[in-house]
C-alpha positions in Angstrom: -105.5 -43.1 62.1 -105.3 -43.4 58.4 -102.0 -43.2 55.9 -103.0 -39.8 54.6 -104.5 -38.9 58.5 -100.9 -39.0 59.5 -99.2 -37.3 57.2 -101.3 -34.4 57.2 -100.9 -34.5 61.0 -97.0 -34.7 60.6 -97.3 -31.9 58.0 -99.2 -29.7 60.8 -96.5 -30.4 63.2 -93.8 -29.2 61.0 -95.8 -26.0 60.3 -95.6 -25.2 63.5 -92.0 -26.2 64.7 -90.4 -24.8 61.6 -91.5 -21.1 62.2 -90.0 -21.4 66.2 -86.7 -23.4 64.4 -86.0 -21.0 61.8 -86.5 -18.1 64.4 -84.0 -19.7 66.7 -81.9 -20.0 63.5 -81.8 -16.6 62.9 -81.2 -15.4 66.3 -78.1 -17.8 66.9 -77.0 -16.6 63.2 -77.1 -13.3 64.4 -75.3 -13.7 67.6 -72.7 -15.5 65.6 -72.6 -12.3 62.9 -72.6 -10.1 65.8 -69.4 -12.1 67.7 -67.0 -12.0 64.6 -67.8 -8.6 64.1 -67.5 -7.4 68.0 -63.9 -9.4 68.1 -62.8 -7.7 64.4 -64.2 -4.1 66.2 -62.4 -5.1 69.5 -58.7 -6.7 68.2 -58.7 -4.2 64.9 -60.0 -0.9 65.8 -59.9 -0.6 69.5 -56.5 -1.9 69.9 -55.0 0.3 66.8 -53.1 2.1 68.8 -51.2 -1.3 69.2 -50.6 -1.9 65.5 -49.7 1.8 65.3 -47.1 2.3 68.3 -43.7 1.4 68.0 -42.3 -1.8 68.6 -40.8 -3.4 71.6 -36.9 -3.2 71.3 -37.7 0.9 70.2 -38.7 1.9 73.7 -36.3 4.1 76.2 -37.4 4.3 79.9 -36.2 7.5 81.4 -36.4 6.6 85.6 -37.2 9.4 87.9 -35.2 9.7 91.2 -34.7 12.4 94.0 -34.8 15.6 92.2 -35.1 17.8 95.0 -34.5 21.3 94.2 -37.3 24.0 93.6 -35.7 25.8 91.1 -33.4 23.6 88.6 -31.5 20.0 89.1 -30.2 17.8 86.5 -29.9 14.2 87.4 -28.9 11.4 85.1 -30.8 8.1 84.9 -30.0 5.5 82.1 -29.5 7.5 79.2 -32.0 10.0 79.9 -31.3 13.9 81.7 -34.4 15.2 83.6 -34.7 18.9 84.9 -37.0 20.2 87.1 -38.3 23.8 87.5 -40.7 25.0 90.3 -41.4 21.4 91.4 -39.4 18.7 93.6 -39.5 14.7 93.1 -39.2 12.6 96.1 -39.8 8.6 96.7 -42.2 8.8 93.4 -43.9 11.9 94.2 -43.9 14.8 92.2 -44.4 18.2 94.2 -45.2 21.2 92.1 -44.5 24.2 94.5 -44.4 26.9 91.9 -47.4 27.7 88.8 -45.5 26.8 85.6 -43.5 24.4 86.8 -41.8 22.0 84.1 -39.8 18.9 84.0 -37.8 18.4 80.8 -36.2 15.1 79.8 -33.0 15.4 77.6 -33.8 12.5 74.9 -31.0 10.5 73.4 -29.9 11.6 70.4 -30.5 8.0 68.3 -34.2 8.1 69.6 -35.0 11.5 68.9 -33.6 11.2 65.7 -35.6 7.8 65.0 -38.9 10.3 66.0 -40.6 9.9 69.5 -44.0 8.8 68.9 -45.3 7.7 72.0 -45.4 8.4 76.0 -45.9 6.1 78.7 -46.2 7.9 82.4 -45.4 5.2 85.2 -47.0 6.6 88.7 -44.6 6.7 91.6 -45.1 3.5 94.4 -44.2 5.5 97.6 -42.3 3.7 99.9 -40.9 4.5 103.3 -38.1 6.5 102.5 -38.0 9.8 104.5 -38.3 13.0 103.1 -35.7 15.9 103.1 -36.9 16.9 106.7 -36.0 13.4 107.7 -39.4 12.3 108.9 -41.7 10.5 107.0 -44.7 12.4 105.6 -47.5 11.2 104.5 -49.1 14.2 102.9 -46.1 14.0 100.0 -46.8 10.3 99.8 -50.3 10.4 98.4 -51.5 12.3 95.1 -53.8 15.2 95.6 -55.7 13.8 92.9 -56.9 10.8 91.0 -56.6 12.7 88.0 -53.3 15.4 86.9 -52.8 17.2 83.6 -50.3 18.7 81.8 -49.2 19.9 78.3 -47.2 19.0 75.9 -47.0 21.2 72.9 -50.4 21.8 72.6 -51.3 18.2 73.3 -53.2 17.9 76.8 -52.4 14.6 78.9 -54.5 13.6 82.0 -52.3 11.5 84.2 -53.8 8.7 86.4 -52.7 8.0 90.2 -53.3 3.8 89.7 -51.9 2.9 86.8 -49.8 4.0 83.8 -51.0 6.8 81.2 -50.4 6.0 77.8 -50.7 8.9 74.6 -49.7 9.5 71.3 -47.9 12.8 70.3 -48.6 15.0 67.9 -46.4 15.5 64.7 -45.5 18.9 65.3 -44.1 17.6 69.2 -42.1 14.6 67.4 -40.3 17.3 65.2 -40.2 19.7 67.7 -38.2 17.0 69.7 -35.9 15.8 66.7 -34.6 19.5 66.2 -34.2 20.3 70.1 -33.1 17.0 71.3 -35.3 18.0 74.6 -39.2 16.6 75.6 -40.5 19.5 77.8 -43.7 18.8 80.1 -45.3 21.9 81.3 -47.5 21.4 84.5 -51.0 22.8 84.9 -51.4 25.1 88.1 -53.6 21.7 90.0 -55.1 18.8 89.9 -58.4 18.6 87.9 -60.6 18.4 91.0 -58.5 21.2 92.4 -59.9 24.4 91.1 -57.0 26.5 92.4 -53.0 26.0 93.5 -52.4 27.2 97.1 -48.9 27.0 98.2 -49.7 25.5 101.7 -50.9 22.4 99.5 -48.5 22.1 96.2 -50.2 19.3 93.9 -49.0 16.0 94.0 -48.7 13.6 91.4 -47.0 10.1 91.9 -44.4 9.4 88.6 -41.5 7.7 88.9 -40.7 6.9 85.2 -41.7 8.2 81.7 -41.0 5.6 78.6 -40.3 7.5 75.0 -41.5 5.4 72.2 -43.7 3.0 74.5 -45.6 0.4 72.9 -49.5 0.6 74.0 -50.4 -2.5 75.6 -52.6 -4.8 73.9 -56.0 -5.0 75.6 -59.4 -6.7 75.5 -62.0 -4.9 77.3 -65.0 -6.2 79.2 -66.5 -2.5 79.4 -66.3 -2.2 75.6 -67.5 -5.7 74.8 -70.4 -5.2 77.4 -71.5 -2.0 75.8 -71.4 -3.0 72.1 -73.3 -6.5 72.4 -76.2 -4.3 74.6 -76.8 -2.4 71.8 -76.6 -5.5 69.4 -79.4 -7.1 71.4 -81.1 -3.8 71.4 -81.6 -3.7 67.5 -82.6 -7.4 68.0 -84.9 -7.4 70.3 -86.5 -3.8 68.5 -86.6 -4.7 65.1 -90.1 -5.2 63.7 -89.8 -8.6 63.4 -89.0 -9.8 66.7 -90.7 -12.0 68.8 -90.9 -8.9 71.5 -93.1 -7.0 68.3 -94.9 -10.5 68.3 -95.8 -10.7 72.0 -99.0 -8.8 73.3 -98.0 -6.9 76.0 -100.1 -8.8 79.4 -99.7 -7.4 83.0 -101.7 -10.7 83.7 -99.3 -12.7 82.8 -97.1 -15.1 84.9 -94.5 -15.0 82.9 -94.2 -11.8 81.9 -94.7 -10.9 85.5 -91.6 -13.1 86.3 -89.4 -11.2 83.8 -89.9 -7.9 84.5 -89.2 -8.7 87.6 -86.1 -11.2 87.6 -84.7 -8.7 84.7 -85.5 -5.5 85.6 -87.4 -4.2 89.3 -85.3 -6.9 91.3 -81.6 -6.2 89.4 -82.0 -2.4 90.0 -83.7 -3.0 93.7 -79.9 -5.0 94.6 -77.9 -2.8 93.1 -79.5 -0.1 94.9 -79.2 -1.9 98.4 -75.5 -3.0 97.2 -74.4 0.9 96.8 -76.1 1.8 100.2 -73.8 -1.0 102.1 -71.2 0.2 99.6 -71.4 4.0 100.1 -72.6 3.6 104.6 -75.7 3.5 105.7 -75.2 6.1 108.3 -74.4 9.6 108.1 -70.6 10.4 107.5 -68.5 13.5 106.4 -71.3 16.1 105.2 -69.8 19.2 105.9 -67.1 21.2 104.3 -65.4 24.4 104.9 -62.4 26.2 103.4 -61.2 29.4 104.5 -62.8 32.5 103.6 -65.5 30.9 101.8 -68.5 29.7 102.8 -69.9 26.5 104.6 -71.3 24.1 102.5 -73.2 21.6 104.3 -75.6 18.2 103.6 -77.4 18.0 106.7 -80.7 19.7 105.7 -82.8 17.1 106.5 -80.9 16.0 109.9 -80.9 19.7 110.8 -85.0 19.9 110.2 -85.6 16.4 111.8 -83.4 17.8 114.4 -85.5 21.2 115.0 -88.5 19.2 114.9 -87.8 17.2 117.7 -87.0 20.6 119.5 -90.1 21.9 118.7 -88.8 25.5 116.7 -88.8 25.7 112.7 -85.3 27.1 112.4 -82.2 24.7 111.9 -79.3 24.9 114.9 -76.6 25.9 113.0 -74.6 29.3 114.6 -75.1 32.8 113.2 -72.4 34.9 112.1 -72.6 38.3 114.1 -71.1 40.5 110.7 -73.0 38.4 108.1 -76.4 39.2 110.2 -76.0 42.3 110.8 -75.5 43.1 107.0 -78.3 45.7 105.2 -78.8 43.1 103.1 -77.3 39.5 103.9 -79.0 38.1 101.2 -76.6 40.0 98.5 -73.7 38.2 97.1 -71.4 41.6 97.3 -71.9 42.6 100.7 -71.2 39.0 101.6 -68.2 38.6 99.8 -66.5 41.4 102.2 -66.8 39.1 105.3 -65.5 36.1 103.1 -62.7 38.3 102.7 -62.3 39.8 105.8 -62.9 36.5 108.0 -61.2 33.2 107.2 -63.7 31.0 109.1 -67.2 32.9 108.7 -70.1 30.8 109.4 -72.0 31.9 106.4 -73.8 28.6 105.0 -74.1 28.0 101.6 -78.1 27.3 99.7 -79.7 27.4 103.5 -82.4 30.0 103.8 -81.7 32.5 106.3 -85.0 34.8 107.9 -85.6 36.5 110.8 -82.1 36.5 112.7 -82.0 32.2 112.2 -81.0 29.9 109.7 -83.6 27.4 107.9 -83.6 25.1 105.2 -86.1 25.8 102.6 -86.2 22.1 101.6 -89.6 20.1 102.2 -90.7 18.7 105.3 -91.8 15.1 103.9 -88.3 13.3 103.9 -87.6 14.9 107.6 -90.8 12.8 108.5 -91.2 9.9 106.6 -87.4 8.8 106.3 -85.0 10.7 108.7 -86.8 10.9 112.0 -88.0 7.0 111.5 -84.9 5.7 110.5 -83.3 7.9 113.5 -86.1 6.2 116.0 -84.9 2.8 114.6 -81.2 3.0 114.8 -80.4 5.9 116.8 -78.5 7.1 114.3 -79.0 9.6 111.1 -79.2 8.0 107.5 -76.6 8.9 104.8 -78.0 10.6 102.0 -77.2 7.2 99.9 -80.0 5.5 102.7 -82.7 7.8 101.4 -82.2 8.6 97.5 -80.6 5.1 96.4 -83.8 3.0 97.9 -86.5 6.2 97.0 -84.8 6.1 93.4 -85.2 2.2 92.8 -88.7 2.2 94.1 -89.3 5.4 91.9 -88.2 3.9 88.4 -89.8 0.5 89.0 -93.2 2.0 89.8 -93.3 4.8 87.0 -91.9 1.7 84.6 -95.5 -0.4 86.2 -97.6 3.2 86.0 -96.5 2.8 81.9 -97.1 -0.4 81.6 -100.4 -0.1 83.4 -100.5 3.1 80.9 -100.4 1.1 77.8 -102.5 -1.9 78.6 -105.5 0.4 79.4 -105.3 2.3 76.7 -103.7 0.5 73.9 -104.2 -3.2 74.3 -102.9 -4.6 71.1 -99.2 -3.2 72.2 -96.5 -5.4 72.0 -93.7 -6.1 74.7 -91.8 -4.4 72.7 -93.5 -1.1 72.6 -93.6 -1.6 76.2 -89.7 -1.2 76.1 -89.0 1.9 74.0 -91.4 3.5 76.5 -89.8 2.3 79.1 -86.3 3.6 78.1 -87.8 6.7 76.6 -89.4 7.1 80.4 -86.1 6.3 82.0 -83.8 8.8 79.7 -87.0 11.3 79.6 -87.0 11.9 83.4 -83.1 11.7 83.8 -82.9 8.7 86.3 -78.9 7.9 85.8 -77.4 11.2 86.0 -79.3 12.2 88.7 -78.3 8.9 90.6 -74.6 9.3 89.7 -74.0 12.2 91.3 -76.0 11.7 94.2 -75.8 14.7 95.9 -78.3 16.4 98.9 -80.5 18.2 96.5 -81.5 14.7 94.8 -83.3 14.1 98.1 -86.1 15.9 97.2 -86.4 14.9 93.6 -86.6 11.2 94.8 -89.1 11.5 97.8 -91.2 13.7 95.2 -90.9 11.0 92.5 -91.5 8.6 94.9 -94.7 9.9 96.3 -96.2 11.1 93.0 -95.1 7.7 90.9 -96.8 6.0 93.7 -100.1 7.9 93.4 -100.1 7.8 89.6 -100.0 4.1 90.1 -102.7 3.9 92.1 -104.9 6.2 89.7 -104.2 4.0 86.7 -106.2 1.1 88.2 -109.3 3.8 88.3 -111.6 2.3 85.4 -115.4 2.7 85.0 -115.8 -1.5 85.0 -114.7 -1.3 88.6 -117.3 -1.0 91.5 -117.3 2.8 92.7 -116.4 1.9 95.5 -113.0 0.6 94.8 -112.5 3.6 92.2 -113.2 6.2 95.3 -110.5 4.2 97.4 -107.9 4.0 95.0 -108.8 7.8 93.9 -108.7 8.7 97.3 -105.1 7.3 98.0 -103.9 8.2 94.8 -104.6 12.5 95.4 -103.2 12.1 98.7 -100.1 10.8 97.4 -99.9 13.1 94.6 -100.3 16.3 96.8 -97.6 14.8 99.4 -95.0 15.9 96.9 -95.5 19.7 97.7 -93.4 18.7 100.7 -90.8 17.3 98.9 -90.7 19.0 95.9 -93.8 21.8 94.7 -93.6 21.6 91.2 -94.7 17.3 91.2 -97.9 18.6 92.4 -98.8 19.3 88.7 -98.2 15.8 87.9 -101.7 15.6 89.0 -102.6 16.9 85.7 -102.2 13.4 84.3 -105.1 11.8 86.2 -107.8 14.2 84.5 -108.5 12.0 81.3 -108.8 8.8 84.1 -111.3 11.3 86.2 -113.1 12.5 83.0 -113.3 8.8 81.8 -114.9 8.1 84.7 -117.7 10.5 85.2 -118.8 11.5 81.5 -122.4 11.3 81.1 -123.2 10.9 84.6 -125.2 13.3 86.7 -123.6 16.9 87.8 -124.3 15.5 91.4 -122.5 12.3 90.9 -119.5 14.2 89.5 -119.5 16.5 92.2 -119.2 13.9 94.5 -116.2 12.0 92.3 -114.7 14.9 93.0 -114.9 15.6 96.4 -113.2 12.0 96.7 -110.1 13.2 95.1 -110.0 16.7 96.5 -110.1 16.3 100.5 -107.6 14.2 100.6 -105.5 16.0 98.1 -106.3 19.2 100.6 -105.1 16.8 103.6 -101.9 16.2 101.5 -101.2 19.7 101.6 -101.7 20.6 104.9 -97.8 19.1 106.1 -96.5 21.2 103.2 -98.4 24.2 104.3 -98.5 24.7 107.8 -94.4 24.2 107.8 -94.7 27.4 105.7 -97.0 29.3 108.1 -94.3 27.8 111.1 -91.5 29.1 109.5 -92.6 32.2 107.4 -95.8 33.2 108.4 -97.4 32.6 105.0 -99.2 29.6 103.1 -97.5 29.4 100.0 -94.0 31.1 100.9 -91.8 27.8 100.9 -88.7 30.2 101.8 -86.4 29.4 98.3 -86.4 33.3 98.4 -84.0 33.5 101.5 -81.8 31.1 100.3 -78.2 32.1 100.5 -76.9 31.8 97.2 -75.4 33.5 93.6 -77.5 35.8 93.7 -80.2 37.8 95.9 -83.1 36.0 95.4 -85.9 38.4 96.7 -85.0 40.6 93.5 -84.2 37.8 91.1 -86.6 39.2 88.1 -84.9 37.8 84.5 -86.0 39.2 81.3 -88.6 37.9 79.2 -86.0 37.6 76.2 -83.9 35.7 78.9 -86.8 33.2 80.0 -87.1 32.7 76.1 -83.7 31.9 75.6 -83.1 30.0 79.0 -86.2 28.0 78.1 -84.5 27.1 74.0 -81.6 25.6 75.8 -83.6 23.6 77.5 -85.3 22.1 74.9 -83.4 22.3 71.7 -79.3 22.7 72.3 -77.9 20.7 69.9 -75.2 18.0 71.5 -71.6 19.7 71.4 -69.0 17.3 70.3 -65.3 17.4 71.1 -61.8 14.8 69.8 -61.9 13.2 73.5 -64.0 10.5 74.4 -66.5 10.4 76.1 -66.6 13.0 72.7 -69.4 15.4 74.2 -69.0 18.4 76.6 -71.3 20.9 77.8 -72.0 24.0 75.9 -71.0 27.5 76.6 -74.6 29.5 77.3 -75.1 33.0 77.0 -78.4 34.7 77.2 -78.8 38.6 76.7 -79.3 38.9 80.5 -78.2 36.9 83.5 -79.5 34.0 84.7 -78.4 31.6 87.0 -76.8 28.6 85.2 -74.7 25.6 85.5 -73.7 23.2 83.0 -76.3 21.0 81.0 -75.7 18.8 78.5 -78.4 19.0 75.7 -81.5 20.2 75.1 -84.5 17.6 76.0 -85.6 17.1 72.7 -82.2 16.5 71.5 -81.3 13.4 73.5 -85.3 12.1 73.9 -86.2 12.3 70.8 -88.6 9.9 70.7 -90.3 12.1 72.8 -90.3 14.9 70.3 -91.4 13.0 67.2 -94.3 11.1 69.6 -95.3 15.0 70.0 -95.3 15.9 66.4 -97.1 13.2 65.1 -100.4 14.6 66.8 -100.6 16.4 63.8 -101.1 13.2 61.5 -104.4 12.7 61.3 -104.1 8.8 62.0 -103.3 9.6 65.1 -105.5 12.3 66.0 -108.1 9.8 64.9 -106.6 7.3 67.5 -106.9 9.7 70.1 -110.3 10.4 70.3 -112.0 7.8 72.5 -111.1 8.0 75.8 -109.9 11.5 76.5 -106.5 10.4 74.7 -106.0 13.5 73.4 -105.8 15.6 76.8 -102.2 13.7 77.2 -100.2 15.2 74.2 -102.3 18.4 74.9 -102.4 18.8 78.6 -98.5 17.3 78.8 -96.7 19.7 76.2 -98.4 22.8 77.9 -97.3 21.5 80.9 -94.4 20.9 80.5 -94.0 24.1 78.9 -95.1 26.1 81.6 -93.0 23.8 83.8 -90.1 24.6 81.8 -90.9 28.5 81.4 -91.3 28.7 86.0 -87.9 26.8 86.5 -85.9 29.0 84.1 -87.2 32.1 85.8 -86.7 31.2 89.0 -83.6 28.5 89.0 -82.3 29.4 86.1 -80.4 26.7 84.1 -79.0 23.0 85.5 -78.8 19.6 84.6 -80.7 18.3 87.7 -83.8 20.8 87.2 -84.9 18.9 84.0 -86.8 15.9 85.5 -89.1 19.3 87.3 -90.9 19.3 83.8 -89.1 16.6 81.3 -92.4 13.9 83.0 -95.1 16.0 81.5 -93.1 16.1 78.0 -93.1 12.1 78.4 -96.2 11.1 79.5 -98.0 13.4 77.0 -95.8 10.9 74.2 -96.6 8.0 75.4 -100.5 8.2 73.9 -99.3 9.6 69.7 -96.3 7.1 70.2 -98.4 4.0 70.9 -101.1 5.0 68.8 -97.9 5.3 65.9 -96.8 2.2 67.2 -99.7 -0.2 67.1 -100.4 0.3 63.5 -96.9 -2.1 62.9 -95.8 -0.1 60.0 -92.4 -1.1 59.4 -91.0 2.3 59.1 -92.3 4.0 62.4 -91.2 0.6 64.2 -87.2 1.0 62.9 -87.4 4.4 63.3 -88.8 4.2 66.9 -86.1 1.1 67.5 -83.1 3.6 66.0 -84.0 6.7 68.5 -84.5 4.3 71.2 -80.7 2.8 70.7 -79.3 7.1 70.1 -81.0 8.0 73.3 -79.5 4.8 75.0 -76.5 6.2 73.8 -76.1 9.4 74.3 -77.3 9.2 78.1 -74.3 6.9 78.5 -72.2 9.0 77.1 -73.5 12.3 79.4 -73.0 10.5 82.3 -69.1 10.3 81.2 -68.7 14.2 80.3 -65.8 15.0 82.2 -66.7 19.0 82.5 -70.3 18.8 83.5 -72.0 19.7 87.1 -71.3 17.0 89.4 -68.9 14.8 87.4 -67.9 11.7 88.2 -64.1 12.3 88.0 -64.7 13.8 91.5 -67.3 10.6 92.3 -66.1 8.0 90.8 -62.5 8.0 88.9 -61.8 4.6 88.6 -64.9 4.2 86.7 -64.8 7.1 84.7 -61.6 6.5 83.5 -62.0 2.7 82.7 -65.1 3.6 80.5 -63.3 6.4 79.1 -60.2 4.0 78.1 -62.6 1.7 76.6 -64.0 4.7 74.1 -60.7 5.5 73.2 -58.9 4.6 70.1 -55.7 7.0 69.8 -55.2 8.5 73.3 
């Protein structure tokens, strides 16, 4: 090789390395950027309320002893006075017996006068002391609650039963205390959890000692650290320059093969299996009953499996005499009388009742597939954890391979990285997370129905006119069956069939009316043998095809006559789709709105409007009207997504309001056909690489990630996790906090 051979050779090479170098230059300079400034965030503004509390030597420890009086006792600890009013404290416990009951702490006159700034609330460490009665009792040893609250001034504290409660307190509370010399608490009439206070039960609250002037600890948090470099890798990896932008999205590939699955189906697969074995695999505690109210029960599916074996289509569960031989059992008045009048009624709560028997107007699939094989297996019933955690995983990896599968057939010049925002837009869209932290019985059918109908939509997207016909007619053949399993887990996924027309149409256009008849024969028997489990359950229980029984259901409201308004629908349907996020001083710093519609409908709490935390979604939707992406649309039957999807879901969105009314869970029932009908305008935006669509595409993606995490952390939504999961509600809560 020549002098002037080599050098140009050497000057190739370094064309080529330098590119990859200075790329791996910028990314450690930008992990570097990123590490100062999440350590300045962490150590400067999280822990302010350090730097802010007073110091060390200022703090006064008031300790809490036996103050066991129900009216008023003074008792003298250190240099502190406590009274207590309507309440007793025993071994660390706090009783409260009587509804505004108060402790009040006489504060030294030096440290009210220097200003008391701070609280610290130490919970109790019961011992084995005996109470007042002389034998030990462990009902007064444990709180009722992970969570208490009380007031002071108008300040609202939430104690914790594991560990000490720090706050700040307000100005007007500090000079409130400097004139009176006194620091009054004022008890709430229960526990968070506890929606009312009985006096069999008093509330509990273990506190043994409350420190004036406390100095917050200083504290680095993992959660906090965690959370803020994921969404610094987000805008990494989603900026338009990123090698994910760079990479052409390749089901074929080994590698990206190996990530998605080392990175995303396997992770979510164990930690699915990890919370079965963490939650029990087997049926536990699924009934509860309080007196004069109803029976609230999770054994749907057990009770169904159950009948089937017996060979009768109502559930074994005992009929009240009074409540069945009600005019009309079925309205929420006449019914209350025997919650009144009986204290242990065997009225059962959202279970359909017909003909003299009880039933559960749930689908038959999961009785089928899951319960009675799992119960031939072990001999034992699955927890509801067994069926929705696994059903769940398997849902969100396959409808995450469907989109991938989506966008490779259609848009083959997509990046990784367009892969991902879909992805995420998919995962927020159809409201995986909250429906998975609060797993409760009615997620089994959601999950079996996603399950089924992800599956089948998987199938379907391998359907391709370069294939032989006869693989197109099995995979279209397996695909419709799956699709109309769902109808026995959960009718409205039927319609998700819509999304296989443009594949169909693709398929058969410009072949002979024969040939398409016969296409569609393929995908219509066995969708008509999908049905039938679905529809001759009704006929065994109800007499009729299409009556699935949700109109017998024992619930707020008589069902048979539930008829809302038109205006109602409307307005039902707007907060769906558009409520604006309602922001509040505390973190998680959302709560749920307040809804009123001019008639009644049925609602519990939601959180926004779908376009409001998918917006991605919503923008992918309007750009159908830019005439670059109409233009994109046109081959292929594109179009029928965007179209086919929004009146879809819109009609989706218009039956649930009428005949659920309004709740958090019932938004995945239309929500897919919103984001399936996106994906087409937002890939066909997406591919063009224009710099501004890509940021602002990356910049919704990060909001959405954001605001799901913060709806799962609302404290007063539907199925909360301060009732599921405290400890992990209140560490992420802590971590979002700057001045409690």
């Amino acid at each position: 090789m020549s002098r002037a051979d080599a050098a140009a050779h050497s000057s190739t090479r370094r064309h080529k390395i330098l590119p990859m170098t200075s790329s791996r230059n910028r990314t450690a300079l930008f992990a570097l950027v990123c590490a100062i400034i999440l350590v300045t965030l962490e150590v400067a503004v999280f822990n302010i309320g350090t730097w802010l509390s007073p110091a060390a030597n200022a703090a006064v420890t008031c300790q809490l002893s036996e103050l066991s009086s129900r009216t008023s006792t003074q008792s003298s600890h250190s240099s502190c006075t406590s009274t207590l009013d309507g309440a007793s404290l025993n071994d660390g416990i706090l009783t409260i017996h009587d509804f505004g009951a108060t402790l009040t702490l006489t504060v030294p006159k030096d440290a009210a006068d220097r200003g008391i700034r701070t609280l610290s609330f130490t919970p109790g460490q019961p011992g084995q002391n005996t109470t007042r009665s002389g034998t030990s009792s462990s009902s007064e040893k444990t709180a009722s609650s992970f969570f208490s609250s009380l007031t002071i001034g108008e300040k609202t504290v939430t104690l914790r039963a594991d560990r000490p409660t720090f706050v700040f307190l307000p100005e007007t509370v500090t000079n409130q205390i400097r004139q009176s010399g006194h620091l009054t608490l004022h008890f709430l009439s229960g526990s968070q959890s506890t929606p009312s206070l009985d006096q069999n039960t008093p509330t509990r609250i273990p506190l043994s000692s409350i420190t004036l002037n406390a100095r917050k600890p200083f504290h680095i948090s993992l959660t906090r650290l965690t959370l803020l470099a994921i969404i610094a890798a987000l805008v990494w990896a989603l900026r338009p320059r990123s090698r994910l932008h760079a990479t052409v999205l390749d089901p074929s590939s080994r590698v990206q093969k190996l990530a998605f699955w080392l990175l995303f189906a396997a992770p979510i697969a164990i930690l699915s299996l990890v919370q079965v074995a963490n939650n029990g695999f087997f049926v536990g505690t699924d009934q509860w009953h309080d007196t004069h109210n109803y029976i609230y029960s999770y054994r749907h599916y057990i009770l169904v499996a159950e009948s089937i074996l017996e060979g009768h289509p109502w559930v074994n569960l005992p009929v009240d005499p009074a409540f069945d031989a009600l005019a009309n059992p079925y309205d929420p008045q006449l019914r209350n009388t025997i919650l009144a009048q009986d204290p242990t009624p065997h009225i059962y709560w959202d279970f359909a009742f017909y003909n003299h028997h009880w039933y559960s107007y749930f689908g038959v699939l999961p009785a089928l597939a899951f319960y009675l094989p799992f119960h031939a297996i072990f001999d034992q019933w699955p927890s509801i954890f067994t069926i929705i955690l696994p059903l769940m995983a398997a849902s969100i990896i396959l409808l995450s391979a469907t989109t991938i599968r989506f966008i490779h057939r259609y848009f083959p010049e997509a990046s990784v990285a367009h892969s991902i925002i879909a992805i995420i837009t998919l995962l927020i869209g159809l409201n995986f997370l909250p429906l998975v932290a609060a797993t409760t019985i009615y997620v089994v059918a959601f999950s079996s129905a996603l399950f089924v109908s992800s599956l089948g939509l998987f199938i379907w997207m391998r359907v391709s006119p370069e294939r032989s016909k006869r693989e197109n007619r099995i995979r279209m053949a397996a695909g419709s069956l799956l699709l109309a399993l769902s109808v026995a887990c959960r009718p409205t996924f039927i319609f998700m069939a819509i999304l296989v027309l443009p594949i169909f149409l693709e398929l058969v256009w410009g072949t002979r009316l024969l040939d398409v008849a016969r296409e569609a024969l393929v995908c219509i028997l066995p969708a008509v043998l999908g049905l039938l489990p679905a529809l001759w359950y009704n006929v065994w229980r109800f007499g009729s095809v299409f009556n699935f029984g949700a109109q017998y259901q024992i619930t707020v409201t008589d069902m048979r006559h539930l008829h809302p308004t038109w205006l109602a629908t409307l307005e039902g349907m707007g907060y769906y789709l558009f409520t604006p996020l309602h922001f509040n001083p505390n973190a998680p710093y959302l709560e749920t709105p307040h809804i009123l519609t001019s008639t009644w409908i049925h609602r519990e709490t939601i959180i926004a409007g779908f376009f409001v935390f998918t917006p991605v979604v919503f923008v992918a939707l309007l750009s159908v009207l830019l005439p670059s992406v109409r233009r994109a649309l046109k081959p292929r039957f594109l179009w029928l997504y965007p179209v086919c999807g929004t009146l879809m879901g819109l009609f989706l969105c218009m039956f649930i309001t009428r005949s659920g009314g309004l709740a958090w869970r019932y938004y995945i029932d239309f929500s897919w056909a919103f984001v399936f009908g996106s994906f087409a305008p937002l890939m066909a935006l997406l591919v063009q690489k224009k710099k501004r669509s890509t940021w602002l595409f990356a910049g919704l993606t990060i909001y959405q990630v954001l605001v799901l995490l913060l709806t799962v952390f609302i404290g007063n939504r539907f199925d909360t996790l301060t009732q599921y999961a405290p400890s992990i509600w209140s560490s992420v809560t802590d971590a979002l906090t700057l001045l409690p």
